[in-house]
SERO-4910 file (N, C-alpha, C, O; in steps of 0.05 Angstrom, whole numbers):
BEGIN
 pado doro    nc1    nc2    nc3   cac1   cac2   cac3    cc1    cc2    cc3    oc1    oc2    oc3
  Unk    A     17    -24      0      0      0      0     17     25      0     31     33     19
  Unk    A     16     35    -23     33     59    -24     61     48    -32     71     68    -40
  Unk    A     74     33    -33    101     29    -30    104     29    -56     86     20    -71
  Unk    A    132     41    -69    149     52    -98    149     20   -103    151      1    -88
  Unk    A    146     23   -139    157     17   -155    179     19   -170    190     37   -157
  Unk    A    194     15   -188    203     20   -207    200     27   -229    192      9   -244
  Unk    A    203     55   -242    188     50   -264    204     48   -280    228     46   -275
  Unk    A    189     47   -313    206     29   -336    239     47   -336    246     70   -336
  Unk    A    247     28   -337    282     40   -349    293     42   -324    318     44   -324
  Unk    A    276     41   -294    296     51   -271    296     23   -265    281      5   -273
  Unk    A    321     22   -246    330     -3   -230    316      5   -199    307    -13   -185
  Unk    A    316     25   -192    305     32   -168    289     53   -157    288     73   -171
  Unk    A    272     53   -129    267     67   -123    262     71    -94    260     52    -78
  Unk    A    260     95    -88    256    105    -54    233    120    -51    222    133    -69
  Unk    A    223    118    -16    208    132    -13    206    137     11    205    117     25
  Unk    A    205    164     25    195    165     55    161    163     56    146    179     46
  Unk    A    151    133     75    128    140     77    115    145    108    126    129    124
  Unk    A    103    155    116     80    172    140     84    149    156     88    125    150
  Unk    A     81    163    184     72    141    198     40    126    194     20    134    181
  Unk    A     43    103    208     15     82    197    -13     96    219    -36     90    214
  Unk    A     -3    116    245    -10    117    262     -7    130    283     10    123    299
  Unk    A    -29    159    289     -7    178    308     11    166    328      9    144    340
  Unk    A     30    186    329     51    176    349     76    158    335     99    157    344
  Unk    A     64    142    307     90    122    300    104    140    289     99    164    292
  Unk    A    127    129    273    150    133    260    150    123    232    140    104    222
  Unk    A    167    146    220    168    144    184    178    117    185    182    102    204
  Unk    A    180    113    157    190     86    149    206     93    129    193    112    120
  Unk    A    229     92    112    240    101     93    235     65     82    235     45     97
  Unk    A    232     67     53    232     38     45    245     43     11    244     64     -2
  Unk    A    255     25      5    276     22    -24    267     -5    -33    267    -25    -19
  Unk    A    256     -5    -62    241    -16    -80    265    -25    -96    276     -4   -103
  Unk    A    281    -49   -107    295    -54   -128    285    -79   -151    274   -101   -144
  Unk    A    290    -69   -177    273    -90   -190    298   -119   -186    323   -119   -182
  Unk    A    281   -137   -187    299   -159   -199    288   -190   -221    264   -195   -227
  Unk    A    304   -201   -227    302   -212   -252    279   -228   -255    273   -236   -233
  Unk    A    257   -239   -279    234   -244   -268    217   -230   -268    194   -241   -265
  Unk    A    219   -194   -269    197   -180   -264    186   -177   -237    166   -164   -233
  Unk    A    205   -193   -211    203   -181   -179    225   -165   -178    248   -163   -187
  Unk    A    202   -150   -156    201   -125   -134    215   -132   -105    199   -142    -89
  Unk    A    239   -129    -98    250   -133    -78    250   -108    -59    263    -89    -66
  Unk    A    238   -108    -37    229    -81    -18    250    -82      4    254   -105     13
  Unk    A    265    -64     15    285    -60     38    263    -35     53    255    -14     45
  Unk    A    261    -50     76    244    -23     97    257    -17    124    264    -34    139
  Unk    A    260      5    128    273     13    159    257     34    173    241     50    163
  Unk    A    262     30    195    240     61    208    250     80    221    261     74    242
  Unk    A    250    101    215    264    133    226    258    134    250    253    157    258
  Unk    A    258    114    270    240    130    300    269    140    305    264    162    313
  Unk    A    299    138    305    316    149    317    325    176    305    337    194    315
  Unk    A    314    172    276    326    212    266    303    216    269    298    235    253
  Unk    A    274    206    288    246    224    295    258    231    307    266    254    306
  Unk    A    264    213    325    277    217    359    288    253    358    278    275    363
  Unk    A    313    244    347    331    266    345    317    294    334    314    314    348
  Unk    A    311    292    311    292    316    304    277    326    324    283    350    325
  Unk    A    264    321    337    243    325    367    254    340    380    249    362    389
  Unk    A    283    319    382    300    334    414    316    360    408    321    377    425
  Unk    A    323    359    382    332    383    362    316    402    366    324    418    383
  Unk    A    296    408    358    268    422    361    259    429    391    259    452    398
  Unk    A    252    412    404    243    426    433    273    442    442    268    464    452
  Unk    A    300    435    440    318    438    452    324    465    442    336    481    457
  Unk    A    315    475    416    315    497    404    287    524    412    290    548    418
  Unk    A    269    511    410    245    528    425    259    529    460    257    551    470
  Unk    A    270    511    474    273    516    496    298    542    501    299    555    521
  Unk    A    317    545    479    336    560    483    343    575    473    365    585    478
  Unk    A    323    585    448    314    613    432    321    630    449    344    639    453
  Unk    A    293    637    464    287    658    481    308    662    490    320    675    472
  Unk    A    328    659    513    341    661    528    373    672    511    387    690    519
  Unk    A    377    656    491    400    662    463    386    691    454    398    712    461
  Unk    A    364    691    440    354    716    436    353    745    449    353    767    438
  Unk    A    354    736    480    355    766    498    381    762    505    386    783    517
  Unk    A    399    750    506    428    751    510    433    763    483    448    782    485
  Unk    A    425    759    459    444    775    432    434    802    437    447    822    433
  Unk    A    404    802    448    401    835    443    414    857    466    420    881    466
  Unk    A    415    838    483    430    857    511    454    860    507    464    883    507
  Unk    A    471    832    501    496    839    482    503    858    463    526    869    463
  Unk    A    482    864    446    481    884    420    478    912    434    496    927    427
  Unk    A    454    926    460    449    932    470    472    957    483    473    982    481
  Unk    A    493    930    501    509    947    513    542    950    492    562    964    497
  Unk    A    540    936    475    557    948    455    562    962    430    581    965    415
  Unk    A    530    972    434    524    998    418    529   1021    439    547   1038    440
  Unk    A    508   1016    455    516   1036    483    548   1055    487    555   1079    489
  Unk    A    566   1021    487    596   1026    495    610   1044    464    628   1062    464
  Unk    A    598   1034    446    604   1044    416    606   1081    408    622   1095    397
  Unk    A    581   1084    421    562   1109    419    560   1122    448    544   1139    453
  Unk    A    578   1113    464    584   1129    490    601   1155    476    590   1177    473
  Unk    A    627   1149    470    645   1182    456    622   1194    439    626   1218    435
  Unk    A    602   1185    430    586   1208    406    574   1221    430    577   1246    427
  Unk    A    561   1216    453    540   1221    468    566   1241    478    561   1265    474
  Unk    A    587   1236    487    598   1255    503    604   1288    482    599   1310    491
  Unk    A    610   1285    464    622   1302    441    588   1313    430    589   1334    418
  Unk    A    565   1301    433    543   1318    439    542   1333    460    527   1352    456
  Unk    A    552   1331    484    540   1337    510    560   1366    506    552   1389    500
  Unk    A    578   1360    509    610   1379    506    597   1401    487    597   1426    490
  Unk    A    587   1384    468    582   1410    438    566   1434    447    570   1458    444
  Unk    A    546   1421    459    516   1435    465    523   1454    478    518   1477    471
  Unk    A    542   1447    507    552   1459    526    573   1492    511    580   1510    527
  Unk    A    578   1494    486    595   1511    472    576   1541    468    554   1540    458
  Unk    A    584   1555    473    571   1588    473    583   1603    453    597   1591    437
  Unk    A    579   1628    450    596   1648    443    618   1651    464    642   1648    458
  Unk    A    607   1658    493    630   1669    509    650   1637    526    664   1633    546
  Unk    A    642   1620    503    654   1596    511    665   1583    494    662   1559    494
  Unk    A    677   1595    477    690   1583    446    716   1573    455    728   1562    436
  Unk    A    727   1573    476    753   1547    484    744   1532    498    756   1527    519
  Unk    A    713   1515    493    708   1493    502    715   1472    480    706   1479    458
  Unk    A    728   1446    480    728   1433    461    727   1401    473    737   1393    494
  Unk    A    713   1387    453    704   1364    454    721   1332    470    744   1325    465
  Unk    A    711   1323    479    732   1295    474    741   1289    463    732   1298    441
  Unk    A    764   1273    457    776   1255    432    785   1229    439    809   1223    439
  Unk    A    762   1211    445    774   1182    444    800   1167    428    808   1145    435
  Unk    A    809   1177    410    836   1166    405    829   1140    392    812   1124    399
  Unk    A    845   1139    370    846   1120    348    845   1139    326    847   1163    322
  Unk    A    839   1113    309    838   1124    285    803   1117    268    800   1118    243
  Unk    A    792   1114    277    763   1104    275    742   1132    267    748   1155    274
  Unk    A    720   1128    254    702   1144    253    696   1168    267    696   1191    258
  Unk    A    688   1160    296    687   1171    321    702   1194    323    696   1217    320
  Unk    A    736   1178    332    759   1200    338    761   1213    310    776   1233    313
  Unk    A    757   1212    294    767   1234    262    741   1253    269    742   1276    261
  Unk    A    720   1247    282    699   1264    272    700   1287    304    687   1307    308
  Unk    A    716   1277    316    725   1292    353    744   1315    335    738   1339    330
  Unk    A    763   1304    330    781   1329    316    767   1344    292    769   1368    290
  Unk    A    753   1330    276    738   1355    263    730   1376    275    735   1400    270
  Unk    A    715   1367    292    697   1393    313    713   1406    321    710   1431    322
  Unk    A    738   1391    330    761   1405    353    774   1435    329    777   1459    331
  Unk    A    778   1415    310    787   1440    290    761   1462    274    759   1482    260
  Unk    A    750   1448    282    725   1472    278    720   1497    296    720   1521    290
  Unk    A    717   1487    316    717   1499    340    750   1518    339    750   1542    334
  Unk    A    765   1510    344    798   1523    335    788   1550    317    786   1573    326
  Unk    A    780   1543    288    773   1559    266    756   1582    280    763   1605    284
  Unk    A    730   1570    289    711   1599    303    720   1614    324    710   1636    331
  Unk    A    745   1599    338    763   1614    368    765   1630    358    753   1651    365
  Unk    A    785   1629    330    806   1642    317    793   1670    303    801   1693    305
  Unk    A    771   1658    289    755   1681    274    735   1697    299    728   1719    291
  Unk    A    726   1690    322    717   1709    335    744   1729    351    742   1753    353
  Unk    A    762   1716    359    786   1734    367    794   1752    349    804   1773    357
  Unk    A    792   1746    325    790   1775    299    771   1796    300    771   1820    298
  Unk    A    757   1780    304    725   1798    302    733   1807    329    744   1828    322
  Unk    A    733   1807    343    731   1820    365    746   1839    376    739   1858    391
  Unk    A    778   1831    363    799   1858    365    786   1873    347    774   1893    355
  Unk    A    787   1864    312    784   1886    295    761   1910    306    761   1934    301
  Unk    A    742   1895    322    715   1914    336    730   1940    356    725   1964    354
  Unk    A    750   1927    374    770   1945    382    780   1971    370    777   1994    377
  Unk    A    795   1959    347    810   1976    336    790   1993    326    787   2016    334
  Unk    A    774   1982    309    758   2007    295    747   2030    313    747   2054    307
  Unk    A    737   2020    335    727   2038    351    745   2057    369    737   2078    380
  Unk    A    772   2047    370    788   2067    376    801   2085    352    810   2108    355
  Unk    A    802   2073    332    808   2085    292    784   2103    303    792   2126    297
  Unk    A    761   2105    315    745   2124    284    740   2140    317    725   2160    315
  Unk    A    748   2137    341    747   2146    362    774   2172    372    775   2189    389
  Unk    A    787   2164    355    808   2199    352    802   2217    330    801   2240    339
  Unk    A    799   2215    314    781   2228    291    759   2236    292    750   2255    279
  Unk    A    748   2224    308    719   2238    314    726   2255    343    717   2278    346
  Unk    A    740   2243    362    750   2279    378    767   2300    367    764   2324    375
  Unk    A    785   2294    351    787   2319    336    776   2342    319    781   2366    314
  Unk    A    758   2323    312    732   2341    297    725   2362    314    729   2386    309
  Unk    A    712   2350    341    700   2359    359    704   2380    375    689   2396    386
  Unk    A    735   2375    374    758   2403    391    759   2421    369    754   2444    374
  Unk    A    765   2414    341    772   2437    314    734   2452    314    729   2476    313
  Unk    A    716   2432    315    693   2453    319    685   2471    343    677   2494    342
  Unk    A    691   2454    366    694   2477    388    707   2503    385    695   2524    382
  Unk    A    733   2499    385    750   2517    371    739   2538    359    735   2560    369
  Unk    A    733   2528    336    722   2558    317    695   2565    333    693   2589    335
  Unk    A    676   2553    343    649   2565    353    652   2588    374    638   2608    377
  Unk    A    678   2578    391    680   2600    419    698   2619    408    707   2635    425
  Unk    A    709   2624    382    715   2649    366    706   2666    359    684   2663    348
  Unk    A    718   2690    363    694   2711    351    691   2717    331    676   2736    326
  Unk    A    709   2701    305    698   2699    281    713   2675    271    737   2673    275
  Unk    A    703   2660    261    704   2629    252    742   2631    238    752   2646    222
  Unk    A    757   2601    263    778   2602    247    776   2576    228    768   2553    232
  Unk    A    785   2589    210    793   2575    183    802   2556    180    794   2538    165
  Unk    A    823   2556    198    849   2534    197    837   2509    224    851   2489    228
  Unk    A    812   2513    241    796   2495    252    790   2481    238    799   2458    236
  Unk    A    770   2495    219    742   2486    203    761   2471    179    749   2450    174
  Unk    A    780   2474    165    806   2458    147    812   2428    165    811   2404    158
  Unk    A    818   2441    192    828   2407    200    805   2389    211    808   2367    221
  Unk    A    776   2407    208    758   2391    226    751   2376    193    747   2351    191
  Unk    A    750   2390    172    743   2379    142    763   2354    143    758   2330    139
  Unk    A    781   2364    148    810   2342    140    806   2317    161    815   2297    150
  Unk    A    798   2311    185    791   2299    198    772   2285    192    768   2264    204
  Unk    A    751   2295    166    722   2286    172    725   2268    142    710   2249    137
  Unk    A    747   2276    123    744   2258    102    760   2238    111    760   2219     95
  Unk    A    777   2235    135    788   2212    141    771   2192    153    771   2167    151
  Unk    A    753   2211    170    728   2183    176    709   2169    150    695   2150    155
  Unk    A    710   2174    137    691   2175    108    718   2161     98    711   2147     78
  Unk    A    748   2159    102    756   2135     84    767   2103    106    779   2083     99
  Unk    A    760   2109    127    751   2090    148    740   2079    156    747   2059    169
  Unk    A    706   2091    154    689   2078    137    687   2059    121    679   2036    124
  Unk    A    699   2076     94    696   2057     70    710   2041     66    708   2026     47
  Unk    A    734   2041     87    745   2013     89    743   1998    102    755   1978     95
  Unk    A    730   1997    123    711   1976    142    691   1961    119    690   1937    113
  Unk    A    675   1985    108    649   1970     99    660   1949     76    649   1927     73
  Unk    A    685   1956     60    692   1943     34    707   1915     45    706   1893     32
  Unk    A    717   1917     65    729   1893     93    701   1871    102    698   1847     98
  Unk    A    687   1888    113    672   1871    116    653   1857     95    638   1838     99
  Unk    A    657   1871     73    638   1856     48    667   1830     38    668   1808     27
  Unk    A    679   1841     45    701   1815     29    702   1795     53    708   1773     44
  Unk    A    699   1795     78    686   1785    104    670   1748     97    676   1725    100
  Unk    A    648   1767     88    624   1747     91    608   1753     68    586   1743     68
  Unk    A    618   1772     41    612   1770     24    610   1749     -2    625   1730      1
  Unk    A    598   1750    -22    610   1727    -42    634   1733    -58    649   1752    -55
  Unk    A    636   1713    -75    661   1718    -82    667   1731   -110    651   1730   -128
  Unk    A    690   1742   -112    688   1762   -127    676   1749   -156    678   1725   -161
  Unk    A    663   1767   -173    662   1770   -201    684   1761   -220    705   1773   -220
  Unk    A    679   1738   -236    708   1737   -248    705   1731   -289    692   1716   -304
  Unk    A    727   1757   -293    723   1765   -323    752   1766   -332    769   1767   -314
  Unk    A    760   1767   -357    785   1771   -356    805   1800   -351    794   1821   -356
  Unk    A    822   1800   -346    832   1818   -340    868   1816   -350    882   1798   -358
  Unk    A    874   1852   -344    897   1847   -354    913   1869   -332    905   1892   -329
  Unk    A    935   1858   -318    949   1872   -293    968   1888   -303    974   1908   -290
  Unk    A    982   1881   -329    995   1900   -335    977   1933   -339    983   1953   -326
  Unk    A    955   1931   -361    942   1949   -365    933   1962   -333    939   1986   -331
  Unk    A    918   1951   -307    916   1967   -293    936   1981   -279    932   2001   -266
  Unk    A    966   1967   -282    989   1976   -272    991   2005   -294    991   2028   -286
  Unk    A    991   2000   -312    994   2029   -333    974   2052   -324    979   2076   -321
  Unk    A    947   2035   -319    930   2063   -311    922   2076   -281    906   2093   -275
  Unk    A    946   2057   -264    949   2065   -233    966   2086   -237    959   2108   -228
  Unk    A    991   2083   -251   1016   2100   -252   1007   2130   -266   1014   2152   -256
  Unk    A    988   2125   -296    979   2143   -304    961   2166   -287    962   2190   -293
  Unk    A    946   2158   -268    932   2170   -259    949   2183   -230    936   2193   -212
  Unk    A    968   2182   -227    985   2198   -204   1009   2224   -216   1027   2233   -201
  Unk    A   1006   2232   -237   1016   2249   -242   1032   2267   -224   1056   2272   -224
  Unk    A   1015   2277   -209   1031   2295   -187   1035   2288   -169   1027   2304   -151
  Unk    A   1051   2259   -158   1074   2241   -145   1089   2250   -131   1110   2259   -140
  Unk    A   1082   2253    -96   1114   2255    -92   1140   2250    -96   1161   2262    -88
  Unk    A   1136   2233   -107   1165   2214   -108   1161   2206   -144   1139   2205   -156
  Unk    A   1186   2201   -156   1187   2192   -180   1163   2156   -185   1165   2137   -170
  Unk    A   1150   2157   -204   1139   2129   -206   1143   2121   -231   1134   2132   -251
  Unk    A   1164   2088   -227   1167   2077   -260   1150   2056   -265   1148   2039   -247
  Unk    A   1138   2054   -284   1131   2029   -293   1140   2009   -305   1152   2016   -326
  Unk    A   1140   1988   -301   1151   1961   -314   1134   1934   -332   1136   1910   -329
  Unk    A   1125   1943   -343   1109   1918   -369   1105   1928   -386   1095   1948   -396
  Unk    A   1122   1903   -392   1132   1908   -422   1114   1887   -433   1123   1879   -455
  Unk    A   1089   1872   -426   1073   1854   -447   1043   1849   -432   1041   1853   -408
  Unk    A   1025   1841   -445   1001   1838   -425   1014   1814   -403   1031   1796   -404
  Unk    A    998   1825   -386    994   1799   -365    959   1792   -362    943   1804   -348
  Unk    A    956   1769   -377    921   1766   -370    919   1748   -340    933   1730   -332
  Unk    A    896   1760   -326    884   1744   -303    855   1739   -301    843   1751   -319
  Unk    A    842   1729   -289    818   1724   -278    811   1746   -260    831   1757   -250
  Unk    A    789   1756   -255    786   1767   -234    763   1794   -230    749   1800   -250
  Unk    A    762   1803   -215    746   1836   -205    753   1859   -216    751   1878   -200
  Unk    A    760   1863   -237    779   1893   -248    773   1905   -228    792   1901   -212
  Unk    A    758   1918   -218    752   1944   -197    767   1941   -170    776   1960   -157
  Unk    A    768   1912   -163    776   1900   -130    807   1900   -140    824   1916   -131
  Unk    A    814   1878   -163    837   1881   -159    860   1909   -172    884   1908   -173
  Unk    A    843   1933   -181    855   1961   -184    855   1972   -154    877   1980   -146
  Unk    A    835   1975   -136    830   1975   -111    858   1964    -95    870   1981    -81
  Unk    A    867   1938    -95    892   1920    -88    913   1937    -94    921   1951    -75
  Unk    A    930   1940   -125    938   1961   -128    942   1988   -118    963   1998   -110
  Unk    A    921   1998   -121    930   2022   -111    931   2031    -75    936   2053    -67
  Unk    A    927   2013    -63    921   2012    -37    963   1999    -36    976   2009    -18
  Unk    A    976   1980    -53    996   1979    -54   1015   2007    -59   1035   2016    -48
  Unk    A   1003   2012    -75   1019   2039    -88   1014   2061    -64   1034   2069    -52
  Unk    A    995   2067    -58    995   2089    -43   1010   2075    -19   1029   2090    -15
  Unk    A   1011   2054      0   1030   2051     32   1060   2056     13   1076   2072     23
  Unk    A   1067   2042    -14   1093   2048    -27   1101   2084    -32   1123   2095    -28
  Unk    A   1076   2096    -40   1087   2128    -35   1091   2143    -10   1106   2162     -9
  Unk    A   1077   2134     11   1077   2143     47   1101   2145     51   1110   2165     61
  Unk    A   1126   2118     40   1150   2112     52   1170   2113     34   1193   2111     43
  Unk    A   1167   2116      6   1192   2119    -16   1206   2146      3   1195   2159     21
  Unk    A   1230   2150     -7   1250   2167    -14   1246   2182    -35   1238   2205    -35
  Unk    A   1253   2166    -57   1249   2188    -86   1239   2170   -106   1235   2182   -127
  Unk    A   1232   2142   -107   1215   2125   -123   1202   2106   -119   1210   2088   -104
  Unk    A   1180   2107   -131   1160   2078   -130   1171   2060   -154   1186   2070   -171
  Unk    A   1165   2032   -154   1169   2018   -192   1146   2001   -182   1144   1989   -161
  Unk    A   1127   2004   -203   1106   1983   -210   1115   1965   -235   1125   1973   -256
  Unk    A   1108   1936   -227   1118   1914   -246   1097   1897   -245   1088   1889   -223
  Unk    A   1087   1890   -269   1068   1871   -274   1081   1854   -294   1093   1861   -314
  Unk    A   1075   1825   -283   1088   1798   -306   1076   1778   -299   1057   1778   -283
  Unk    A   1089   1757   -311   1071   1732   -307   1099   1711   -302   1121   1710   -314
  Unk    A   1088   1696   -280   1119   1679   -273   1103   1643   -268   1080   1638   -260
  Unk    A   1117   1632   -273   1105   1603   -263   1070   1606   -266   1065   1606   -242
  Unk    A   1053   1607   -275   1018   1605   -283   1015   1636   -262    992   1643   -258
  Unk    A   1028   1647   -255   1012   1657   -231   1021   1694   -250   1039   1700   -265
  Unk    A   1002   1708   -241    998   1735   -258   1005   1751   -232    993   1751   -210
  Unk    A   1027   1764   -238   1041   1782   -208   1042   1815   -213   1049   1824   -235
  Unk    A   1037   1827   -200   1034   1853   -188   1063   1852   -166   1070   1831   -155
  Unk    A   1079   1883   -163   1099   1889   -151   1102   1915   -150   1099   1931   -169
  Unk    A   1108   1920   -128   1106   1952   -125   1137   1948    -99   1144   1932    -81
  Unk    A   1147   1973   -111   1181   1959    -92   1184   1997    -88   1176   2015   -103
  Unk    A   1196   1998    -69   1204   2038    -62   1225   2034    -45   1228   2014    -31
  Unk    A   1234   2046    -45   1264   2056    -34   1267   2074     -8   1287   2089     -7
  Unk    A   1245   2075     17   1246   2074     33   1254   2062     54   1269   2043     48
  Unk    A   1250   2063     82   1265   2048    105   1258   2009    103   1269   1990    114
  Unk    A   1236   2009     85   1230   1975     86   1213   1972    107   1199   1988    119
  Unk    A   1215   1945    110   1200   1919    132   1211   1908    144   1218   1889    131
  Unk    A   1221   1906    170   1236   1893    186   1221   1863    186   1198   1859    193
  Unk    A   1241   1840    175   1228   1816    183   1211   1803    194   1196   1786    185
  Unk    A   1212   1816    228   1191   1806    248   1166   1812    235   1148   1795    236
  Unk    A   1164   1839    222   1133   1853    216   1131   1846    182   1111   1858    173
  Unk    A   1137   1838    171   1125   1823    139   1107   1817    138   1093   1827    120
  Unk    A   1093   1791    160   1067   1782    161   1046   1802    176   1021   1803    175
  Unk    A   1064   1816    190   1040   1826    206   1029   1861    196   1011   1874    208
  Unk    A   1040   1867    180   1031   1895    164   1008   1890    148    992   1905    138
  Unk    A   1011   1864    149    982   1856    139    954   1851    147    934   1845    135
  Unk    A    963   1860    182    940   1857    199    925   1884    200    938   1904    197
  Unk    A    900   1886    204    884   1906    211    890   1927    218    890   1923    242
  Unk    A    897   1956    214    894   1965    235    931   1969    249    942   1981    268
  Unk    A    938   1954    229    974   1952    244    998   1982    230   1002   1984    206
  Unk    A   1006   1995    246   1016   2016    233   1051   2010    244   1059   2015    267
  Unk    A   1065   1999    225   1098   2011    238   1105   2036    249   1121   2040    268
  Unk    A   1091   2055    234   1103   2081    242   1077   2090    247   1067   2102    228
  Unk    A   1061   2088    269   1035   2100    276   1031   2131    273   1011   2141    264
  Unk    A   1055   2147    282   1043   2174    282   1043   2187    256   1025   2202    247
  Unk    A   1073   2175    238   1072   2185    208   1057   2181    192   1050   2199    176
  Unk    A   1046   2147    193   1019   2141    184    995   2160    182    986   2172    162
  Unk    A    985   2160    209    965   2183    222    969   2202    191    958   2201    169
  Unk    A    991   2218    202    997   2242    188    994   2254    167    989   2278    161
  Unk    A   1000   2220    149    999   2218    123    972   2210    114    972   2204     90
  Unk    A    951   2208    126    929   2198    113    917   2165    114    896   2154    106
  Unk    A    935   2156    125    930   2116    123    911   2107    146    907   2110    170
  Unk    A    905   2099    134    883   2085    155    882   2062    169    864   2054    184
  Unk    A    908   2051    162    922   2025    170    906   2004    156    915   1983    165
  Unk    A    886   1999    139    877   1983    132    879   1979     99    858   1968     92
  Unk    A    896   1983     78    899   1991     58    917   1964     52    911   1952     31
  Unk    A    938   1952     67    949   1925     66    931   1906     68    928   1890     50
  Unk    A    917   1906     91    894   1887     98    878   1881     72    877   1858     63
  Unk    A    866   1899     62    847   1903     40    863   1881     21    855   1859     14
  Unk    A    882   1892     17    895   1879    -16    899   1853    -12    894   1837    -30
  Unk    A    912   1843     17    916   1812     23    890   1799     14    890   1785     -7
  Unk    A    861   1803     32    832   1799     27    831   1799     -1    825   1777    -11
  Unk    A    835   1820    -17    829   1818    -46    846   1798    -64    839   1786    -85
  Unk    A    871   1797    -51    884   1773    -65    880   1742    -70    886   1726    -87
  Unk    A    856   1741    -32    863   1712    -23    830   1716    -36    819   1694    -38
  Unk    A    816   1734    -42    793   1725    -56    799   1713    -76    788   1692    -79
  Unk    A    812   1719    -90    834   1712   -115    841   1691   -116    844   1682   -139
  Unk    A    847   1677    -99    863   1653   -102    893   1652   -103    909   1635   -112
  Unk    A    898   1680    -90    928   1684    -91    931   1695    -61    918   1687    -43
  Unk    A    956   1722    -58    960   1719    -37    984   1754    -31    994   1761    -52
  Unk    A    989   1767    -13   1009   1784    -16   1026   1775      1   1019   1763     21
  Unk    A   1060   1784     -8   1078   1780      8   1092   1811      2   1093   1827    -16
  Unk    A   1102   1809     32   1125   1829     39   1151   1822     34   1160   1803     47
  Unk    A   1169   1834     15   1195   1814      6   1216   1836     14   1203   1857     15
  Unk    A   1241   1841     19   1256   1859     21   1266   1869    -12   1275   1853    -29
  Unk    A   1261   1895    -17   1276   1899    -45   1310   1899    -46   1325   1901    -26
  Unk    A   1317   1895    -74   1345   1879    -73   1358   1911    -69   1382   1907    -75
  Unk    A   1354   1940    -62   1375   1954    -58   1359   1976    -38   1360   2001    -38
  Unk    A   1346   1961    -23   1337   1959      3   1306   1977      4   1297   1984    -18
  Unk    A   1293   1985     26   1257   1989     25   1242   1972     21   1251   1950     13
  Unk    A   1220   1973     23   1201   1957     20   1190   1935     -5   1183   1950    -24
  Unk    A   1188   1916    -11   1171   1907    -42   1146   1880    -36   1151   1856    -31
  Unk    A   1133   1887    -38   1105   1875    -40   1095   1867    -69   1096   1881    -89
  Unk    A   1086   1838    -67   1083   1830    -89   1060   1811    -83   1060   1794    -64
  Unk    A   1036   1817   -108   1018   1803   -104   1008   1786   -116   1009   1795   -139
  Unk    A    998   1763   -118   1000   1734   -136    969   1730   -138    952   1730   -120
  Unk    A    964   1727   -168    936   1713   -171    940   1703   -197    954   1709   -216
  Unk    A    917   1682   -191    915   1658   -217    912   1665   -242    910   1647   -259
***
């Protein structure tokens, strides 16, 4: 009943069949033909791989559960232990202010996800130290910049009011006073647009040509001014910002010449250079990088004197590094000052 045949062409066959009866056991049985046209039957009964299967099965329902909340408590506290440094480097972060910008994060150490993303912040945080400690002198300076100029005004108008007929030579230096706030001003505001403004406009340009029409337009020079380009130099860039750069070069170069400025425009290695070199006292080493700061005067009172606003270096560096270039302070080869400015 039920049990395999052979069919034509096979020599054999198998079959698992059911138990006869709840509770029994399979029977595996093997059918082989033999000669004659009989069916020779081999039968055995699975109760010991039932057996096993059973004990396999309960032994597995019995020890799921228990395997199951051990992987997840396992998983549990080694996410926990994983995502402990993120929780702290949240906690740290949150904890960060304005008037708390040298707070900085944990750094679990390694080389892992985690610790690279500790030093990001750390150097992030570094970056906004750095840029609020700017911001916050330059707020200084300006307010003491536009805080002598504006009491001089104030004494040159006194002055003439408690006269009994208006002096002249007040009302001249309170004028002369008053266009210096008006170019202190406009060098704050042009600072702070290069700040947090976008980035410059870019068309072609040519540095020799604005070098020709910087020099051209100073005619009545204290000091002798030569020019030097002898071929275009094309660049990328802001015509207006980087003539602005220029002449903010040229003019700290006429404050301090002797008897000449030289403007030189060329092109060296890809890079399109501007040079302005004068034959004054120079740049003492220590101060190269730092005439470049805000607000920084070597010779504060002659400065004053002369009109500078101390921010005219600043400007041109900003305008350069909008640029993709950069200014340096270089010593000229028969001594004074030479500044040279580099863009792409």
């Amino acid at each position: 009943d039920g049990a395999p045949r052979p069919g034509p062409g096979e020599d054999s066959r198998s079959a698992v069949l059911p138990p006869e009866h709840p509770g029994g056991h399979r029977r595996a049985v093997v059918a082989v033909a033999a000669p004659g046209g009989q069916t020779v039957y081999a039968m055995t009964v699975l109760g010991d791989v039932d057996d096993a299967t059973r004990a396999v099965a309960v032994g597995l329902l019995a020890g799921a559960p228990p395997l199951i909340a051990f992987a997840a408590a396992l998983a549990w506290w080694v996410t926990g232990r994983a995502l402990r440094p993120v929780d702290a480097i949240r906690t740290e972060l949150a904890a960060v202010t304005a008037s708390e910008l040298d707070r900085r994060v944990p750094d679990p150490g390694g080389a892992d996800e985690i610790a690279r993303l500790a030093r990001t912040v750390n150097a992030t945080l570094d970056r906004l130290e750095r840029s609020d400690a700017r911001q916050r002198q330059f707020t200084a300076d300006a307010s003491h910049e536009l805080r002598n100029p504006l009491a001089a005004v104030r004494s040159r108008l006194e002055v003439a009011l408690a006269a009994d007929r208006p002096d002249r030579e007040s009302v001249v230096a309170a004028l002369a006073e008053t266009e210096r706030l008006q170019r202190i001003a406009a060098d704050l505001l042009l600072l702070a647009r290069l700040d947090g403004g976008p980035p410059p406009r870019t068309e072609p340009v040519d540095l020799a040509l604005l070098a020709a029409e910087d020099v051209a337009r100073r005619g009545g020079a204290r000091v002798a001014l030569r020019l030097d380009a002898r071929a275009p130099v094309p660049a990328a860039g802001d015509p207006a910002r980087l003539e602005r750069a220029l002449a903010n070069l040229v003019d700290n170069a006429l404050r301090h010449a002797r008897s000449e400025v030289a403007v030189r425009a060329s092109a060296e290695d890809g890079w399109a250079v501007l040079e302005v070199t004068d034959d004054g006292p120079g740049i003492p080493d220590a101060d190269r990088d730092r005439v470049f700061e805000r607000f920084v005067r070597l010779d504060a009172d002659r400065s004053r004197a002369a009109g500078g606003t101390g921010l005219g270096l600043a400007i041109a560096r900003e305008i350069a590094r909008a640029h993709g270039g950069d200014v340096r302070a270089q010593p000229a080869p028969a001594g004074g000052a030479r500044l040279v400015l580099r863009i792409r």
